[in-house]
C-alpha positions as CSV (number, residue, x, y, z in Angstrom):
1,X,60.6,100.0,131.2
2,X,64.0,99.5,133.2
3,X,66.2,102.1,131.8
4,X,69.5,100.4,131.7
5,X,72.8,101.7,132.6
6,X,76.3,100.8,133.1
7,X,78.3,99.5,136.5
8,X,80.3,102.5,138.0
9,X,83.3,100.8,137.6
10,X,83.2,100.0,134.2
11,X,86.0,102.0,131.8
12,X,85.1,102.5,128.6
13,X,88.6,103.8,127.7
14,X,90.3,102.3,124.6
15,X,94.0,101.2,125.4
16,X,96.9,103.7,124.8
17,X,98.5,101.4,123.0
18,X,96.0,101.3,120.3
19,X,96.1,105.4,120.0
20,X,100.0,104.9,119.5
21,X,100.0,102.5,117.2
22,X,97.6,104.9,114.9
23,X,99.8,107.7,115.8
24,X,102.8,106.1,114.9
25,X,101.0,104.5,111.7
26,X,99.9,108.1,110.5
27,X,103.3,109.6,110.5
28,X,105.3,106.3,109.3
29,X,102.5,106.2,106.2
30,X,103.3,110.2,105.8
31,X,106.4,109.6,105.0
32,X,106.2,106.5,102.8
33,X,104.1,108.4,100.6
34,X,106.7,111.3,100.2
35,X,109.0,108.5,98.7
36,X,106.8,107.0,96.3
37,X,106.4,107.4,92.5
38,X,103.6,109.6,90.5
39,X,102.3,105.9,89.5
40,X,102.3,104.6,93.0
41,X,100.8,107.7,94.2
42,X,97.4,107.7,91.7
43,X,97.1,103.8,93.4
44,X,97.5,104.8,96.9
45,X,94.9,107.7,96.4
46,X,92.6,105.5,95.2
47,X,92.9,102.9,98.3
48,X,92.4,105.5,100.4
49,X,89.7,107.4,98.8
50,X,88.0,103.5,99.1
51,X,88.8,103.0,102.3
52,X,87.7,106.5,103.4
53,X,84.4,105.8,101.8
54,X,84.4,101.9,102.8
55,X,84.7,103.4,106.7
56,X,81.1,105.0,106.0
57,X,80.0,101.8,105.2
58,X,81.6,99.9,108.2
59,X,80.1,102.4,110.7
60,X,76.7,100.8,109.7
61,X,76.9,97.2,109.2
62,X,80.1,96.8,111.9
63,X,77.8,98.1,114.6
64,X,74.0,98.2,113.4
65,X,74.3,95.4,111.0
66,X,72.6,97.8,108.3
67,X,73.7,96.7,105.1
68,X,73.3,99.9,102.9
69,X,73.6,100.5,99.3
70,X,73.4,104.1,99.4
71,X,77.0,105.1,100.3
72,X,78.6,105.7,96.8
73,X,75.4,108.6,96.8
74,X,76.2,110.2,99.8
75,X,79.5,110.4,98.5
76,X,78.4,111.6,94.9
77,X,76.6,113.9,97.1
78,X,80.0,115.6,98.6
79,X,81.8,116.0,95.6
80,X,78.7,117.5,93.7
81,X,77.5,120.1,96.4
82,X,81.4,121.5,96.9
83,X,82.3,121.3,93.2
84,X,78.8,123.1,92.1
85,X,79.4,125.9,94.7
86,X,83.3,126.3,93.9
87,X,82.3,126.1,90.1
88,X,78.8,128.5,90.0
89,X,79.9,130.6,92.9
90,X,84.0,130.3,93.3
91,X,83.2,128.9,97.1
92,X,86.3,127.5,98.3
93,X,86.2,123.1,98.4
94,X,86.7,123.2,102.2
95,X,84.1,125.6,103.1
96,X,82.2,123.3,100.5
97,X,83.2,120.7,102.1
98,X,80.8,122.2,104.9
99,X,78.4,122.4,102.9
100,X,78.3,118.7,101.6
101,X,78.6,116.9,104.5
102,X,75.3,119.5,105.7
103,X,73.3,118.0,102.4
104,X,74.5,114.6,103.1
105,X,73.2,114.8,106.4
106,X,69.9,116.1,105.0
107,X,69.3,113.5,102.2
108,X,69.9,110.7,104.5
109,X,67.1,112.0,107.2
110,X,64.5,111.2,104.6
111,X,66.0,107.7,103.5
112,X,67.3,106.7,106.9
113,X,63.3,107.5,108.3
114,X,62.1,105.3,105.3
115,X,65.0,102.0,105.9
116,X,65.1,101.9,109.5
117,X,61.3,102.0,110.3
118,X,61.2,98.1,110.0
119,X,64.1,95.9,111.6
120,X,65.8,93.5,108.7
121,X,68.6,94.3,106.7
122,X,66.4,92.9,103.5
123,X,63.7,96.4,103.7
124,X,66.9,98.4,104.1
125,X,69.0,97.1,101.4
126,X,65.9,97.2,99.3
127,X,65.0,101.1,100.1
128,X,69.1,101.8,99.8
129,X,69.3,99.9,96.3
130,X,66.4,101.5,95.5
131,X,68.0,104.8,96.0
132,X,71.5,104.4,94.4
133,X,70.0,103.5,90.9
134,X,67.7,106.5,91.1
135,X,70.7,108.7,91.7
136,X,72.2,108.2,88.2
137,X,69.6,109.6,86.0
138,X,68.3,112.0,88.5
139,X,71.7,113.7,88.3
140,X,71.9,113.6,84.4
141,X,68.3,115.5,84.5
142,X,69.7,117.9,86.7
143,X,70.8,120.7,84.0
144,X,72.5,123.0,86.8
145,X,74.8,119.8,87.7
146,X,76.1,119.4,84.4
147,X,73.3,116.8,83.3
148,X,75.2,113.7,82.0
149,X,78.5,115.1,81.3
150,X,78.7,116.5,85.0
151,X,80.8,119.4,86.0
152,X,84.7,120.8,85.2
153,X,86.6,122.7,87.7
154,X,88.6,125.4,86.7
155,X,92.3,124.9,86.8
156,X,94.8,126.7,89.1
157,X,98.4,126.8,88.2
158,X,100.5,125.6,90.7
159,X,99.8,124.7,94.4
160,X,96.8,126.4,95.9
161,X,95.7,125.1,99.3
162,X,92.3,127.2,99.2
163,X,91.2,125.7,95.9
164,X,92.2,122.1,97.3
165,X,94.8,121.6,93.7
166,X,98.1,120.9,93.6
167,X,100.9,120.3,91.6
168,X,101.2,116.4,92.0
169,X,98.8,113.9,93.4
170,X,101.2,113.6,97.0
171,X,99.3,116.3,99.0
172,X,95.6,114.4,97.8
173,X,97.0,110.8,99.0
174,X,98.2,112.6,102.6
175,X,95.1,114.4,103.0
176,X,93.1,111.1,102.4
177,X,95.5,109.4,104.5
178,X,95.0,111.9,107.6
179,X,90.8,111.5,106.9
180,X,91.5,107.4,107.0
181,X,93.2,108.5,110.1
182,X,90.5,110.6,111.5
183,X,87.8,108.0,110.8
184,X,89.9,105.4,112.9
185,X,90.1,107.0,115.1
186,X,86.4,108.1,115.3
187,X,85.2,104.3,115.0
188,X,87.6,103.4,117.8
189,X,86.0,105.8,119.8
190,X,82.6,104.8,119.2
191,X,83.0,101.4,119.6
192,X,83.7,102.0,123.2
193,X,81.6,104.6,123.8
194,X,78.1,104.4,125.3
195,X,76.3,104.8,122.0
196,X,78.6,102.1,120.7
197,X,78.0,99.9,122.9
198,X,73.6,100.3,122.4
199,X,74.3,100.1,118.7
200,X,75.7,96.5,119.3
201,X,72.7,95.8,121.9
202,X,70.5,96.8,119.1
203,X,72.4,94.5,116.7
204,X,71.8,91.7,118.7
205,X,68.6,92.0,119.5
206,X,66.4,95.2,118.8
207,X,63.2,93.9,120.8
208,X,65.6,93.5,124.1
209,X,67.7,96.9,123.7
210,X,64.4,98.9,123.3
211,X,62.7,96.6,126.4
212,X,66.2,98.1,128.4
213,X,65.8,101.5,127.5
214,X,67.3,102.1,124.5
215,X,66.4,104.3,121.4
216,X,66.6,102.6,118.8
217,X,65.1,104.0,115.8
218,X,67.0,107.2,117.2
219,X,70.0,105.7,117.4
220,X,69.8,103.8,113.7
221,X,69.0,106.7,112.6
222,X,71.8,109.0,113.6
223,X,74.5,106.3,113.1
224,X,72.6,106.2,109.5
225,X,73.3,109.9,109.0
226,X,76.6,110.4,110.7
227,X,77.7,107.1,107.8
228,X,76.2,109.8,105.3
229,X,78.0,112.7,106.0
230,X,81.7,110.8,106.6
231,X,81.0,109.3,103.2
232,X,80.4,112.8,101.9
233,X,84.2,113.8,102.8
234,X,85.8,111.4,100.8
235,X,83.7,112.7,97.7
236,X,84.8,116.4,98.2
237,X,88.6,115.1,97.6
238,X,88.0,112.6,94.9
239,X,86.3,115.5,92.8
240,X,89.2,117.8,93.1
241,X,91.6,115.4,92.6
242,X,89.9,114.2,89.2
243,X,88.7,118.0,88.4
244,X,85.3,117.0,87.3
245,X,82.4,115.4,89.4
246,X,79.8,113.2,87.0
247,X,77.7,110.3,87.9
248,X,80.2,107.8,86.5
249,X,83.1,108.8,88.6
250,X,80.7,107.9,91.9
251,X,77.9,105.5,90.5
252,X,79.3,103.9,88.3
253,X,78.9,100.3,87.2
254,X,81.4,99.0,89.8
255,X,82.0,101.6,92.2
256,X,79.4,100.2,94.3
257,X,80.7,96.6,94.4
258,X,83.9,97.8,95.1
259,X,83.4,100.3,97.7
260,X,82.2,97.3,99.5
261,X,83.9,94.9,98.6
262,X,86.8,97.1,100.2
263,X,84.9,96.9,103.4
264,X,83.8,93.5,103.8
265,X,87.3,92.0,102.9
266,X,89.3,93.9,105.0
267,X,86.7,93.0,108.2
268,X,83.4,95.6,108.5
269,X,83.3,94.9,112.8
270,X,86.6,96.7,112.6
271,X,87.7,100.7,112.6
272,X,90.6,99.2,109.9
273,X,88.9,97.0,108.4
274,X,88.0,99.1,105.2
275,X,91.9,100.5,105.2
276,X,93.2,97.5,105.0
277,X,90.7,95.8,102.4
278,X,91.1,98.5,100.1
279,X,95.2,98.8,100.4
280,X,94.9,95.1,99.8
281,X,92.5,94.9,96.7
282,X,93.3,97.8,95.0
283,X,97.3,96.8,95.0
284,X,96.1,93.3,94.2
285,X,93.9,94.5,91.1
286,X,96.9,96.8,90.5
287,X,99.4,93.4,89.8
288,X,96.8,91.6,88.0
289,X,95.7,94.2,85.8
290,X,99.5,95.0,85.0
291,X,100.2,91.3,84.4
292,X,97.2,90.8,82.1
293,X,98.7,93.7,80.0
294,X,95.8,95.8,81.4
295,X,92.7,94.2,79.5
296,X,89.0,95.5,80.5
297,X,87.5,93.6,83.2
298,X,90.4,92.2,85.3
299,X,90.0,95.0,87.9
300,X,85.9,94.0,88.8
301,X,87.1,90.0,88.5
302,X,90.1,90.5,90.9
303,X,87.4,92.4,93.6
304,X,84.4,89.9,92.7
305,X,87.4,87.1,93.2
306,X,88.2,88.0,96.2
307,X,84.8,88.5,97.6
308,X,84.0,84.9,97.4
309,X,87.2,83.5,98.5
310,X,86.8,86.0,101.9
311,X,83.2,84.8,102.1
312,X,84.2,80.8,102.3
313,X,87.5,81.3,104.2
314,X,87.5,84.4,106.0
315,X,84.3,85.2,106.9
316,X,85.2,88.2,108.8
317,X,87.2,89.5,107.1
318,X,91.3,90.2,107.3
319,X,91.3,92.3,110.3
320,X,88.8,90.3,111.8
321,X,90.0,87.3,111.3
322,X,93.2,88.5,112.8
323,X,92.2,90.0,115.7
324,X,90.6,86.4,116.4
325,X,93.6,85.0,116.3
326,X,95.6,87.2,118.5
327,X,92.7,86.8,120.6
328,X,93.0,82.7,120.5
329,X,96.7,83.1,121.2
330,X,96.2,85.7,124.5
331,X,93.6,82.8,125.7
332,X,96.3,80.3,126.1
333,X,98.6,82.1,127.1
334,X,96.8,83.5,130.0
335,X,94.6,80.1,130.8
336,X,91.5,81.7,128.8
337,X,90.4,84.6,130.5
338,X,91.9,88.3,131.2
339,X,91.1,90.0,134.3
340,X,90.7,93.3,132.9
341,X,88.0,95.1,134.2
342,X,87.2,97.5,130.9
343,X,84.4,96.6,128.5
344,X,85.9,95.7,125.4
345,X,84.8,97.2,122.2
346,X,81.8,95.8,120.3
347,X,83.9,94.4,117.6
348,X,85.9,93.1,119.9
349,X,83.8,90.3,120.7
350,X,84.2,87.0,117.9
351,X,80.7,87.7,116.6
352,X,81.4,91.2,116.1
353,X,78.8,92.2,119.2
354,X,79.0,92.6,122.8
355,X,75.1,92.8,124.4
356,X,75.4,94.0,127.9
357,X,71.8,94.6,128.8
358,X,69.6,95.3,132.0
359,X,71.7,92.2,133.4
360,X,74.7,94.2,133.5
361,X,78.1,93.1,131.4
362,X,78.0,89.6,129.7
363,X,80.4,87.1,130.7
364,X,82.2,88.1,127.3
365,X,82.3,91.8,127.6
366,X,83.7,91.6,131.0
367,X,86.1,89.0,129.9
368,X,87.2,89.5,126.1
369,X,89.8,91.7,125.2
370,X,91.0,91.6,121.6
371,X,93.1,94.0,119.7
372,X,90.4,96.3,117.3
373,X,93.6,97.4,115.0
């Protein structure tokens, strides 16, 4: 087996200009949310706790191609282990927080062992599905959890960082912000990084990445458990910031469809991709739901909608289909090609994948540089 490795003088850093313009995102998006209403606030937590979860989803299918279904569990997951421990034992949410993402991690050994055994996204869909309609009546059984009405959280009066309640919804939408943030960040990261780079070997083509050397099952299934415990973030925050945890709140009817919907429409090859689909579609839903004088069922049409429309026009999504165009438009400028001798990220590439195996650095990955933001 020819264990394959990476030219010397490859750099697998990500541009500074890419970390700035997060940077300088973060702190302009801090203080737009100081100025907004208690109406616009509620929204914008709701993006972001979509996009946060959406992210967990991207990690998968951007690099892996591994279209789960079990993301809105791993999140149920989060907000039920910190919320039973704060509630039964008075354990503060961010040592919970610990806590959840551990059990996140746990649950998705066992159903990451059972997808990724056999390549195809159909078995995994299938074994994920499979999963996310067991959750909801296993929960409701579960007397300790509350059964089917789920659990309260005691009220604090006032602001109290350790209990993870305040006063107004502003401190949730910046903490979800600076996770959105964090995630970014982390995606950009990995999609430069060695382990990025085998996941989209192993995207392409598992029988070749394996033939050079790479783990694969080990690597689908530690990219399938690091998706399970960010997801499991995002539900810690949600169930403080509702004060009750229940399956409905995480598996409902359309959380699922939305959580990746959020994902898909706002580009899944791409560490914004989920940000921007959910600030999109859940400000869009927003309008339409306000014009239609708020009737039942205009929030699921608006995403469902929107879904087909991205799947016959944008295919990649916003951010991906965006990023190819600034792409198109640094190819004629420059005469096609940029001399820059750094591997581009995976989803940098227009397929979403860049496969430099035992032959060294494709023609594409040594020459393709596109914007991931």
């Amino acid at each position: 087996m020819t264990q394959f490795r990476f030219p010397a003088s490859v750099s697998f850093a990500a541009p500074a200009w890419r970390w700035s313009g997060l940077a300088v995102f973060f702190v302009a998006a801090w203080f737009v949310l100081g100025a907004l209403p208690a109406a616009a606030i509620s929204v914008a937590v709701l993006a972001l706790f979509y996009a946060s979860a959406g992210s967990s989803f991207n990690l998968l299918y951007g690099s892996l191609g591994i279209f789960s279904l079990a993301q809105p569990v791993f999140v149920a997951v989060g907000g039920y282990a910190s919320s039973f421990l704060y509630v039964r034992y008075g354990v503060s949410p961010w040592l919970g927080m610990l806590a959840a993402m551990a059990c996140a991690a746990i649950l998705a050994v066992p159903i990451g062992f059972i997808a990724m055994r056999r390549p195809g996204t159909v078995v995994t869909a299938l074994v994920t599905l499979i999963v996310s309609e067991a959750a909801t009546p296993i929960l409701s059984a579960i007397t300790p959890l509350g059964g089917s009405i789920g659990l309260y959280i005691p009220v604090k009066s006032g602001t109290n960082w350790g209990a993870l309640q305040f006063a107004t919804g502003l401190p949730f939408a910046r903490l979800f912000l600076a996770l959105n943030v964090l995630i970014i960040a982390g995606l950009m990261w990995f999609g430069r990084s060695r382990a990025g780079l085998w996941a989209a070997a192993i995207k392409d083509s598992p029988d070749a990445a394996s033939a050079s050397g790479v783990p694969v099952l080990r690597m689908r299934l530690s990219i399938f458990i690091a998706s399970a415990v960010i997801a499991a973030v995002p539900g810690v925050l949600f169930a403080q910031y509702n004060l009750l945890v229940n399956a409905d709140l995480f598996l409902g009817d359309a959380v699922l469809f939305q959580l990746l919907v959020v994902a898909l429409v706002g580009g899944s090859a791409r560490p914004w991709g989920a940000l921007v689909g959910a600030l999109v579609m859940t400000e869009l839903s927003q309008y339409l739901s306000n014009v239609a004088g708020d009737r039942p069922g205009i929030g699921p049409l608006t995403f469902a909608a929107a879904f087909l429309v991205m799947a016959l026009a944008m295919p990649r999504g916003i951010a991906g289909t965006w990023a190819a165009f600034v792409s198109a438009r640094k190819a004629r400028a420059g005469g096609g090609h940029d001399r820059s001798p750094a591997i581009p990220d995976a989803r940098d590439h227009p397929d979403g994948n860049v496969v430099p195996l035992a032959g060294g650095p494709s023609r594409d990955a040594a020459e393709t540089e596109t914007p991931t933001g």
